[in-house]
C-alpha positions as CSV (number, residue, x, y, z in Angstrom):
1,X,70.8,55.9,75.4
2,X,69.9,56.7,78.7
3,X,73.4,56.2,80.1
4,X,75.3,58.3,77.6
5,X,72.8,61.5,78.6
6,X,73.8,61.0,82.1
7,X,77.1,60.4,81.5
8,X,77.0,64.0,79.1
9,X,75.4,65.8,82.3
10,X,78.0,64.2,84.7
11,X,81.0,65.3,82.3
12,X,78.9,68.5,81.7
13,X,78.7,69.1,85.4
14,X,82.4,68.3,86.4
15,X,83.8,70.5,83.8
16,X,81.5,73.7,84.3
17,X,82.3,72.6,88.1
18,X,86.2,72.4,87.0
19,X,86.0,75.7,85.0
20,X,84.5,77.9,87.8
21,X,87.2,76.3,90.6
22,X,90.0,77.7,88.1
23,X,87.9,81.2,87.5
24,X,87.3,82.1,91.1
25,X,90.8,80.8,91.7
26,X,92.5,83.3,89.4
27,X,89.6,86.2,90.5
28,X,91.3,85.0,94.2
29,X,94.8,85.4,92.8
30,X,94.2,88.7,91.5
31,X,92.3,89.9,94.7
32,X,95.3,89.0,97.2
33,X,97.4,91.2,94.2
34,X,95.5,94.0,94.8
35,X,95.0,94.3,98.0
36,X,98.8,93.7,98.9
37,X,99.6,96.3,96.4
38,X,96.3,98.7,98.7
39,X,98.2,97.7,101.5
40,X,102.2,98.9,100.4
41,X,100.4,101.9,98.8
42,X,98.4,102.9,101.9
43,X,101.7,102.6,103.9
44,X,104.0,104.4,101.6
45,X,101.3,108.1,101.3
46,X,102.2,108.4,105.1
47,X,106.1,109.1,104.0
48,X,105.5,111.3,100.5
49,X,105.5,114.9,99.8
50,X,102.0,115.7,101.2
51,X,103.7,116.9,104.6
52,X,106.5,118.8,102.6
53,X,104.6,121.6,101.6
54,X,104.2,122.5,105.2
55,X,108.0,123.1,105.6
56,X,108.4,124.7,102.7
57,X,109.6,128.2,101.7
58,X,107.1,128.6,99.1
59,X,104.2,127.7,101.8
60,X,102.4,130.9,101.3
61,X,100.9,132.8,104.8
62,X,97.3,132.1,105.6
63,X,94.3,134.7,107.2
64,X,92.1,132.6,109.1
65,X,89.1,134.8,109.9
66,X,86.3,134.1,112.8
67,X,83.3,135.9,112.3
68,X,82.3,136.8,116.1
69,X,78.7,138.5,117.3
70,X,77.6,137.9,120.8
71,X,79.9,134.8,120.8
72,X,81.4,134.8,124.7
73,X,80.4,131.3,125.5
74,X,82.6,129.5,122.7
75,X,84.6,132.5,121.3
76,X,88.1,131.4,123.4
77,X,88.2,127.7,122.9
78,X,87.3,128.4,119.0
79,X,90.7,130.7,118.8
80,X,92.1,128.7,120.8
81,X,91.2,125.8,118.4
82,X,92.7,127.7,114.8
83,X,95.5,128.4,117.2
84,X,96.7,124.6,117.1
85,X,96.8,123.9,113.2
86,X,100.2,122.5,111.7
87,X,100.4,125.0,109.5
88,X,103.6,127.1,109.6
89,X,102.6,130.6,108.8
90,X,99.1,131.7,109.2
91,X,97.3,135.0,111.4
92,X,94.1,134.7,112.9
93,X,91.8,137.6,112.9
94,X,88.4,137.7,115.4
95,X,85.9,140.0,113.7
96,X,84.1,141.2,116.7
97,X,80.6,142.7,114.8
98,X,79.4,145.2,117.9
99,X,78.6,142.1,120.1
100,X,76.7,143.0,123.1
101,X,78.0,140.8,125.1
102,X,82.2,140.3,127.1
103,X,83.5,138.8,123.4
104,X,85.8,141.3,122.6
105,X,86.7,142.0,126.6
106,X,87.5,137.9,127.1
107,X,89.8,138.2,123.9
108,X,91.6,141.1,125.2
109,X,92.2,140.2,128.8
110,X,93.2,136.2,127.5
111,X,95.1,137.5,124.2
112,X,97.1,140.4,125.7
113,X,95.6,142.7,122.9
């Protein structure tokens, strides 16, 4: 009696064992799927239409506004900052708020205004 028990756990153990080698096997399977198909997806966004729209005709203008008050110290590497975006049409206006400071004077003398 003895022997058939322990021969039902052995044949119990091998085909549990048997049954999760196919399962993770096939969980394996689909994971190299999916991250191929990550892979080919992730290297086919750098070539679609997101970069079109920047060359477009029906890219509409932009106003990129910089509140300035007292802001000498950073105010010319800020515009000079929004002055290297990718996008094709924009205008950048400094909103100079009666700073006490040279604000407005280094923007006039670096900017030509």
């Amino acid at each position: 009696m003895t022997s058939y028990f322990i021969s039902g756990v052995i044949f119990f153990n091998i085909a549990v064992g048997v049954y999760y080698g196919l399962l993770n096997s096939v969980y394996t399977l689909l994971l190299s799927i999916a991250l191929f198909t990550v892979i080919r997806q992730g290297s086919r966004a750098k070539y679609t239409e997101d970069r079109l729209w920047l060359y477009s005709n029906e890219t509409p203008p932009v106003s990129i506004l910089i509140p300035a008050y007292n802001e000498e110290d950073v105010i010319l590497r800020t515009v000079a900052s929004v002055l290297t975006q990718e996008y094709p049409l924009f205008e950048v206006i400094v909103i100079n708020d009666s700073s006490e400071d040279k604000t407005l004077q280094l923007l006039i003398e670096t900017y030509s205004l």
